[in-house]
PLY file of the C-alpha trace (Angstrom):
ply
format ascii 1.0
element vertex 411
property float x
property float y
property float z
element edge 410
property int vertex1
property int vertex2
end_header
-133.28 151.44 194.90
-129.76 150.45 196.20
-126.98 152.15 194.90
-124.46 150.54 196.88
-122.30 147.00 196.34
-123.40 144.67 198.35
-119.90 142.78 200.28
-120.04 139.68 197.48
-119.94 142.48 194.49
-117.34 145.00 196.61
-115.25 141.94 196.46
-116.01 141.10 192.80
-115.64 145.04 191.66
-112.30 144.66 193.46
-111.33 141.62 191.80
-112.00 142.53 188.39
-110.09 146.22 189.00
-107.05 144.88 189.80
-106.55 142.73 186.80
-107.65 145.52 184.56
-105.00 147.75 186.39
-102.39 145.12 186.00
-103.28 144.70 182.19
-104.54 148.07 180.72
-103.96 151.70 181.04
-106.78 154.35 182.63
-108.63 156.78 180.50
-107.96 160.09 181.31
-110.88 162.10 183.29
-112.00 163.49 179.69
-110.96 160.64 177.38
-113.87 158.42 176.21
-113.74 154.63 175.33
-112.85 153.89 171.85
-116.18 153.22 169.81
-116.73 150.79 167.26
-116.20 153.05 164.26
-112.57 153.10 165.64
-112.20 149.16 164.64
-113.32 149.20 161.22
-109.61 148.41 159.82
-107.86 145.47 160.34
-105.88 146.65 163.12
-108.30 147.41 165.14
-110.27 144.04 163.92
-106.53 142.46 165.31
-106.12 144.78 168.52
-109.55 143.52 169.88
-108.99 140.13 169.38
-105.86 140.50 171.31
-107.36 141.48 173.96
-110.20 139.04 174.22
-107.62 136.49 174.07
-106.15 137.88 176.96
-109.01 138.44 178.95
-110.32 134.81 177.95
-106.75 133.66 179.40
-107.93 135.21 182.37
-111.17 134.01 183.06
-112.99 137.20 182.48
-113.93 136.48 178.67
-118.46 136.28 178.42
-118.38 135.82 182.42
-121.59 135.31 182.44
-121.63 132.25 179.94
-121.68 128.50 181.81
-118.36 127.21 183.01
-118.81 124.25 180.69
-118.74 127.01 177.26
-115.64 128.80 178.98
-117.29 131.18 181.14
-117.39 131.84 184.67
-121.09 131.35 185.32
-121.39 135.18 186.83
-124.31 136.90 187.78
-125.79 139.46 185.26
-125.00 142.04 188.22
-121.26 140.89 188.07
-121.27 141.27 184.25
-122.33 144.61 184.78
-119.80 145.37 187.41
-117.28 144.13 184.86
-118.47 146.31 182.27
-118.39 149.57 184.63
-114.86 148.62 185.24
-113.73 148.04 181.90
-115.15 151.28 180.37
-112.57 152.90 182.74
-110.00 151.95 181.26
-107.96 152.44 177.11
-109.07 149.00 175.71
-109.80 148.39 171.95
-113.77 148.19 170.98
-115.69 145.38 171.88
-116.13 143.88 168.31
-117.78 140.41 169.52
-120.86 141.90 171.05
-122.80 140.22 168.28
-121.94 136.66 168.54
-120.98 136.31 172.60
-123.96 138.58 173.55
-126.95 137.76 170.99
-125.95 134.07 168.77
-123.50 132.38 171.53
-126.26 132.42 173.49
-128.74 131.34 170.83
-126.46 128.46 169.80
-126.63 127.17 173.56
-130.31 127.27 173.62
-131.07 125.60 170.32
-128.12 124.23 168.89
-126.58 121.16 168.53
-123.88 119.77 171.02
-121.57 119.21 167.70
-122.43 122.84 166.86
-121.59 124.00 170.48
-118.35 121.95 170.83
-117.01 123.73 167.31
-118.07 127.55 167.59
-118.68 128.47 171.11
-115.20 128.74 172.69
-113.29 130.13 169.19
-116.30 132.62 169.76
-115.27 133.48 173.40
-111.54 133.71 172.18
-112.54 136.37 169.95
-110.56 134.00 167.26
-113.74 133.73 165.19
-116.05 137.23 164.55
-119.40 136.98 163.66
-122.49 138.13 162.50
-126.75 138.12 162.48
-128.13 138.25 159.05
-131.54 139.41 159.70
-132.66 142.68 158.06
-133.57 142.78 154.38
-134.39 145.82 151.81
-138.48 144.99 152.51
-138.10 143.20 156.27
-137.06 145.67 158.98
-138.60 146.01 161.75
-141.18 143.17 160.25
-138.33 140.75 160.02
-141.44 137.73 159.83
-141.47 139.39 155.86
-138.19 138.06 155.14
-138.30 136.71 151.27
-134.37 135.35 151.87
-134.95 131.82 150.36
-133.48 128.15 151.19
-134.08 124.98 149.12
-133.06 121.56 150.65
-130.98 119.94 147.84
-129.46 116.42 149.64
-127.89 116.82 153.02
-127.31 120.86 151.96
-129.40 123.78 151.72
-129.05 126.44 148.89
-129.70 129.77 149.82
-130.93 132.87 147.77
-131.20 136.58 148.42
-130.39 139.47 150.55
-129.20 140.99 154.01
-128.52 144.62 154.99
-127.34 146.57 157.61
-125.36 143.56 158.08
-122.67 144.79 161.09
-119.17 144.28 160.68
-119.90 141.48 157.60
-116.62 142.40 155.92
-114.72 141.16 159.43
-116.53 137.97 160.14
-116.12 134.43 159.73
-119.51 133.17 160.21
-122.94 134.13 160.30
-126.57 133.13 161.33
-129.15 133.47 159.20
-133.17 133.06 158.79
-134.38 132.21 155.17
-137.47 131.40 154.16
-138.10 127.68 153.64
-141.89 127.09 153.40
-143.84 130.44 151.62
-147.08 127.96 152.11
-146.48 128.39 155.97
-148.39 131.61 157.88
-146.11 134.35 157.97
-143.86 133.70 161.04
-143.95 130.11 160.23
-141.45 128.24 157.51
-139.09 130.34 158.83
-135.55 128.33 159.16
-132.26 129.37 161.12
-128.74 128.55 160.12
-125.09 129.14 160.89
-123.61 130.07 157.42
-119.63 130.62 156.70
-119.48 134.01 155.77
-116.32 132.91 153.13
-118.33 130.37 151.58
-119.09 130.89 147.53
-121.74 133.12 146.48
-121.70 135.57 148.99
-120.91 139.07 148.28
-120.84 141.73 151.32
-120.83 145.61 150.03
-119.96 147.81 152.76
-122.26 150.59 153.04
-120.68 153.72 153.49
-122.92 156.46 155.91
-123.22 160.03 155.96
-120.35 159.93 158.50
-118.04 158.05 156.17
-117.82 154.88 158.74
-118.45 151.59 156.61
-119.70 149.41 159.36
-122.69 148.48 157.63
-122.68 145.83 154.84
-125.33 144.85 152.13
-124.67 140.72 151.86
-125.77 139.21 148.55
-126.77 135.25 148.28
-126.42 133.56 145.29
-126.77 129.78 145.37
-124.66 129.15 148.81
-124.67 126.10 149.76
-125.47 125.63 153.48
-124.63 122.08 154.98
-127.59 120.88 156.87
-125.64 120.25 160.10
-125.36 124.14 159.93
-129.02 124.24 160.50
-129.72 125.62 164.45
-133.18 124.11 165.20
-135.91 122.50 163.54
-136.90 122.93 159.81
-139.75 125.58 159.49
-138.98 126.60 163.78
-136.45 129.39 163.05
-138.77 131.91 164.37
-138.46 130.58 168.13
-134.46 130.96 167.56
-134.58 134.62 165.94
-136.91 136.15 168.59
-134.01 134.19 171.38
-131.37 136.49 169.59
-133.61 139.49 169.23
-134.47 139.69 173.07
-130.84 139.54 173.61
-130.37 142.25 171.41
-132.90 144.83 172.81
-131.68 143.69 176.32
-128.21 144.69 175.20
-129.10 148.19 173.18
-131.80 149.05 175.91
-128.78 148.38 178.83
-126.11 150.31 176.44
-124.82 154.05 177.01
-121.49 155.35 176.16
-121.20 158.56 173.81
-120.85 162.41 175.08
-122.50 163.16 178.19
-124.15 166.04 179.87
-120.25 167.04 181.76
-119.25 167.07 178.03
-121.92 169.33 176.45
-120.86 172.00 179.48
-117.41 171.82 178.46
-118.98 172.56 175.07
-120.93 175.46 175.90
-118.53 176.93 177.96
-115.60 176.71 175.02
-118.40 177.54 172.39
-119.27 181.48 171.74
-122.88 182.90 171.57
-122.86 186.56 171.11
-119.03 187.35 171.83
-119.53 185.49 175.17
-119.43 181.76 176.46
-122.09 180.03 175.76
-123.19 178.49 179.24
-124.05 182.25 180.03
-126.91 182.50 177.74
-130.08 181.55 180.05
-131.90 179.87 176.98
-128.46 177.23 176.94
-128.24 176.66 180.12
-132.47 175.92 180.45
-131.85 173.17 177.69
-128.99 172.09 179.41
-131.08 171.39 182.55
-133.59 169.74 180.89
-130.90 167.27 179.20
-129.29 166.86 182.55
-133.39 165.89 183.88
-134.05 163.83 181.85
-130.67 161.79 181.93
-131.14 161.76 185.77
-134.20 160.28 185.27
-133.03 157.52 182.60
-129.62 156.70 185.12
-132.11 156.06 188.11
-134.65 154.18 186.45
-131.65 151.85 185.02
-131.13 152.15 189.16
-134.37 150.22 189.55
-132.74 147.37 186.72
-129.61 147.24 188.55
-131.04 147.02 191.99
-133.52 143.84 190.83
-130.60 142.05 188.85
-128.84 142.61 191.93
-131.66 141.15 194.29
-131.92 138.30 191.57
-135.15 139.50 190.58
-136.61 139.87 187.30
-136.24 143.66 185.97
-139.50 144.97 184.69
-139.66 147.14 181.15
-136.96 149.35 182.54
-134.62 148.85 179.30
-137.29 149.01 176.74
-138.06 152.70 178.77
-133.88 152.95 178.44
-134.00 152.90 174.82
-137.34 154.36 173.93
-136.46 157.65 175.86
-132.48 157.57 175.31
-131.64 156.77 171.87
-133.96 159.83 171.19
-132.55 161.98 174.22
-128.80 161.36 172.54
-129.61 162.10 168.98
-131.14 165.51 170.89
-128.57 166.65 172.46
-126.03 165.79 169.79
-128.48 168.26 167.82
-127.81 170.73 170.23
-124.14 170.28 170.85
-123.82 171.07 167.03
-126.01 174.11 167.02
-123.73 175.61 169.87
-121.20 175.22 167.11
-122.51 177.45 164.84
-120.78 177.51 161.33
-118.40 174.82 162.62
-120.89 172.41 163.45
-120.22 171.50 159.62
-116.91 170.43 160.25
-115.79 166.95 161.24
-113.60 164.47 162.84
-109.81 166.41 163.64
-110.73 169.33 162.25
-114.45 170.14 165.21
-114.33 170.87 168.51
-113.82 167.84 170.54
-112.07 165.69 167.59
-115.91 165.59 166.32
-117.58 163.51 168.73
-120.93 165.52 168.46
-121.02 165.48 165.21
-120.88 161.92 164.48
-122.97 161.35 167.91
-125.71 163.12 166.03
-124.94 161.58 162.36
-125.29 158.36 164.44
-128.40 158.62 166.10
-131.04 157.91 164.12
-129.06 154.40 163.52
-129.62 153.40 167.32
-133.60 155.01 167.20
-133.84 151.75 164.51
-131.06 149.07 165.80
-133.06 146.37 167.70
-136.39 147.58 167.07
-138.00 150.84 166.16
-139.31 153.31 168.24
-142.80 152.63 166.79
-142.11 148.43 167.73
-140.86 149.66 171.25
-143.77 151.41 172.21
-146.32 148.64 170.71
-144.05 146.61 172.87
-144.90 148.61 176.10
-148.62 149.21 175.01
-149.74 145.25 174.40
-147.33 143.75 176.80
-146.86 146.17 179.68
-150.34 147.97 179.35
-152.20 145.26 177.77
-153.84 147.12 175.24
-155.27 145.57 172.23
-153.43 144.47 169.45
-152.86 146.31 166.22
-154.99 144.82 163.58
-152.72 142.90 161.10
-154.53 142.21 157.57
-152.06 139.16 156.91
-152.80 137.43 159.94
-153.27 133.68 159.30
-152.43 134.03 155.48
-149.88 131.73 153.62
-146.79 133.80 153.31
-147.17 133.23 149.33
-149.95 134.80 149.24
-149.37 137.90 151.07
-149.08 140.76 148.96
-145.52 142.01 148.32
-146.22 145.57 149.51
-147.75 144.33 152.56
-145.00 141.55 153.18
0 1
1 2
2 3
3 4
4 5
5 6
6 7
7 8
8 9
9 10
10 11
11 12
12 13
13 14
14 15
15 16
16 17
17 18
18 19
19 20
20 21
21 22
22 23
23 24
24 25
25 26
26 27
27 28
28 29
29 30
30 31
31 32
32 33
33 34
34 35
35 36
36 37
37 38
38 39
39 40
40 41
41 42
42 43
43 44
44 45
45 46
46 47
47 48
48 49
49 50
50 51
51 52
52 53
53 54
54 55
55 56
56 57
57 58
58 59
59 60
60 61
61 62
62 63
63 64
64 65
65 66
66 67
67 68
68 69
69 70
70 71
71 72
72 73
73 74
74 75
75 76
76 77
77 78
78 79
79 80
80 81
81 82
82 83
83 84
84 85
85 86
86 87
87 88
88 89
89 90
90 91
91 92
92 93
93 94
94 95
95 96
96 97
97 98
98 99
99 100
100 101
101 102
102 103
103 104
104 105
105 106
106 107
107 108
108 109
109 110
110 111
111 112
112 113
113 114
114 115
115 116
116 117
117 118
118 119
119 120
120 121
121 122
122 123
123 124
124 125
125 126
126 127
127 128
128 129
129 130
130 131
131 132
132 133
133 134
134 135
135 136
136 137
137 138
138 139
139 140
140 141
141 142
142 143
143 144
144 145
145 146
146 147
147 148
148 149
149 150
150 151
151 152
152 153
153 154
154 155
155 156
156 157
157 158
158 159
159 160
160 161
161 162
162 163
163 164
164 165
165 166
166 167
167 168
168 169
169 170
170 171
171 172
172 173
173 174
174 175
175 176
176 177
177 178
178 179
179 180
180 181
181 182
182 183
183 184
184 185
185 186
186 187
187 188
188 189
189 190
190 191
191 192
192 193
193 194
194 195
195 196
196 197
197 198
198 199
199 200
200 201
201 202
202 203
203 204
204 205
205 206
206 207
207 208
208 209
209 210
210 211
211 212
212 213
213 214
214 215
215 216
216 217
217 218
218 219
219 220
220 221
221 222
222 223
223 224
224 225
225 226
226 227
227 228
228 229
229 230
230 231
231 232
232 233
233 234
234 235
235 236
236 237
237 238
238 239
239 240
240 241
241 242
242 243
243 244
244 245
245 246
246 247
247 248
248 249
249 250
250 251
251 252
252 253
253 254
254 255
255 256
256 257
257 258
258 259
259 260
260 261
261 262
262 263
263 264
264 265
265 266
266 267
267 268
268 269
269 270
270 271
271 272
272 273
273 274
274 275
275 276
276 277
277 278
278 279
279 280
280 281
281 282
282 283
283 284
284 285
285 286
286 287
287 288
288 289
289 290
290 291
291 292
292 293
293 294
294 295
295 296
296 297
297 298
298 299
299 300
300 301
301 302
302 303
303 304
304 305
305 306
306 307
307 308
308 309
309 310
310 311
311 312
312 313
313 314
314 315
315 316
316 317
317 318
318 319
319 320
320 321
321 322
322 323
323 324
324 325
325 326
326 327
327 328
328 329
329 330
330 331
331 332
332 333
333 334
334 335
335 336
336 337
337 338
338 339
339 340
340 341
341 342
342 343
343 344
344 345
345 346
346 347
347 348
348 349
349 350
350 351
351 352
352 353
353 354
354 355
355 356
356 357
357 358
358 359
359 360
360 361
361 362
362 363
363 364
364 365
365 366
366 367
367 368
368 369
369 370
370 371
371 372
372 373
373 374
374 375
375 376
376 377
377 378
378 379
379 380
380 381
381 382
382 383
383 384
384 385
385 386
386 387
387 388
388 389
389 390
390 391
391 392
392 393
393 394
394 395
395 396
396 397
397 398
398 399
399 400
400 401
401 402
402 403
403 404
404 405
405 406
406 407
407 408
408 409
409 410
């Protein structure tokens, strides 16, 4: 492993600090980025699109996009770079993570040049928010179940069913969705893609409200919308080739991710926190599980070393952030466990009124969300067992059937 810039990204981390030190304030040592929950209302929807336009003024809006869509044509290494910078410093949320990291892309690989020339720069201004409609009630993690119908009527489609754990629905302009447009097809065939305006009539997004009271979540309800067939991104019945383009791109981006309290933070904690009239951190048993947090996070920051360092050597990175989120989404949700235990009685507490403004406690109400978000933990490690071990397959009963005639509780 390297952990050092080479001269070309010394100059580039340079580069990119002094604009954001010219056009944004520093954190404080203790203060951590604003999160997503924090951009749920309309000013904060506003605030980050501010400051995408600004930074796409720049030249530092989706660097890593081609010159030609607006970008800069970076390295992934210098996208990183830009990313280490940026979390150093009070900016809104990055609410466009969505579209610029997982459909932008998508559009450029299978999309029209009509379809690129309308929605790919608004998209980089941050002018236009969108969103992926893939989940439904009965196709999770086996999206290929999806039962989300469209009918071609003319030059339009017309499009009935359901979406959930739609992100940030109630904010967006447009969407992309995969319906269902052959049930005589096998089960990851007649599978069609589309771009879908998120205003258009029929549609009805419900937020869902969690456990943590954040509504980022959205149910979205399809009744007869009519979907123009120049909407459509890729062949009729070929959707699935598009969907698994966004869905690397998402596990790429969730398995790179970190953010959220760290080990420095759950010291603070246990050294403000009480057990037994004394601080915490003096309790043997706390400070053991405080080690082994602070092991295995080592070992999670210098495998993500190994990524870094074979971006860096334009290489291609091996399962590194599949490891990232197989071992760290569940690593977070157990220390947030533990940060609230150290609590005690106000571990119940939330937001203004905990320790820390709360950011344990909705780190841990959180958790399971990002154990599911971009695949499960049980797809993740099929993942590493077929493709990285090559072990057999699971054995898949529906295998080869017509999608009609699959049963519904095995769809």
């Amino acid at each position: 492993m390297d952990f050092d810039d080479s001269p070309e990204e010394a100059a580039f981390r340079a580069e990119a600090r002094a604009w954001l030190e010219a056009n944004a304030e520093l954190l404080d040592p203790d203060e951590a980025p604003m999160g997503m929950l924090e951009a749920e209302g309309q000013g904060g929807v506003k605030g980050a699109q501010a400051w995408q336009a600004k930074k796409a003024d720049a030249g530092w809006a989706c660097i890593t996009w081609p010159k030609e869509y607006g970008g800069r044509a970076a390295t992934s290494i210098q996208s990183v770079i830009w990313n280490q910078e940026e979390a150093k410093f009070r900016t809104p949320p990055n609410i466009f993570g969505i579209g610029q990291g997982m459909l932008g892309p998508t559009i450029m690989t299978h999309g029209t040049q009509k379809q690129k020339d309308r929605y790919l720069n608004k998209m980089l201004r941050g002018e236009e928010i969108w969103c992926q409609l893939f989940s439904e009630p009965a196709a999770g993690s086996d999206l290929a179940g999806l039962r989300t119908s469209a009918v071609k009527k003319g030059d339009e489609w017309i499009v009935n069913g359901q979406k959930i754990w739609t992100t940030g629905a109630q904010f967006c302009k447009w969407g992309m969705i995969v319906t269902r447009t052959d049930p005589s097809a096998v089960k990851h065939a007649g599978i069609t893609y589309f771009i879908v305006d998120m205003e258009a009539p029929g549609i009805e997004i419900r937020p869902i409200r969690q456990v943590s009271g954040a509504t980022g979540f959205n149910e979205v309800f399809f009744t007869d919308v009519r979907i123009p067939d120049e909407n459509r991104v890729g062949a009729v019945n070929d959707g699935w080739r598009g969907a698994i383009t966004t869905l690397m791109n998402e596990r790429s981006s969730i398995g790179g991710g970190g953010g959220g309290a760290g080990i420095k933070d759950l010291m603070r904690l246990a050294r403000e926190c009480k057990r037994n009239g004394r601080p915490a951190i003096e309790d043997s048993a706390v400070r053991q599980r405080i080690a082994d947090f602070y092991i295995a996070s080592k070992g999670l920051s210098y495998t993500g070393s190994r990524t870094l360092t074979a971006i860096s050597r334009g290489t291609t990175p091996g399962p590194e952030s599949s490891i990232g989120k197989l071992v760290g989404a569940p690593l977070r949700q157990q220390m947030a466990s533990f940060a609230v235990e150290l609590q005690g009685a106000a571990g119940s507490l939330i937001k203004g009124d905990a320790a820390e403004d709360g950011v344990w406690q909705l780190a841990w109400l959180g958790a399971p969300g990002m154990r599911l978000a971009g695949g499960t933990d049980e797809i993740l490690r099929n993942i590493v067992a077929e493709r990285v071990l090559g072990l057999p397959a699971e054995m898949r009963a529906d295998k080869g059937l017509p999608f009609a005639k699959i049963p519904t509780g095995s769809a």
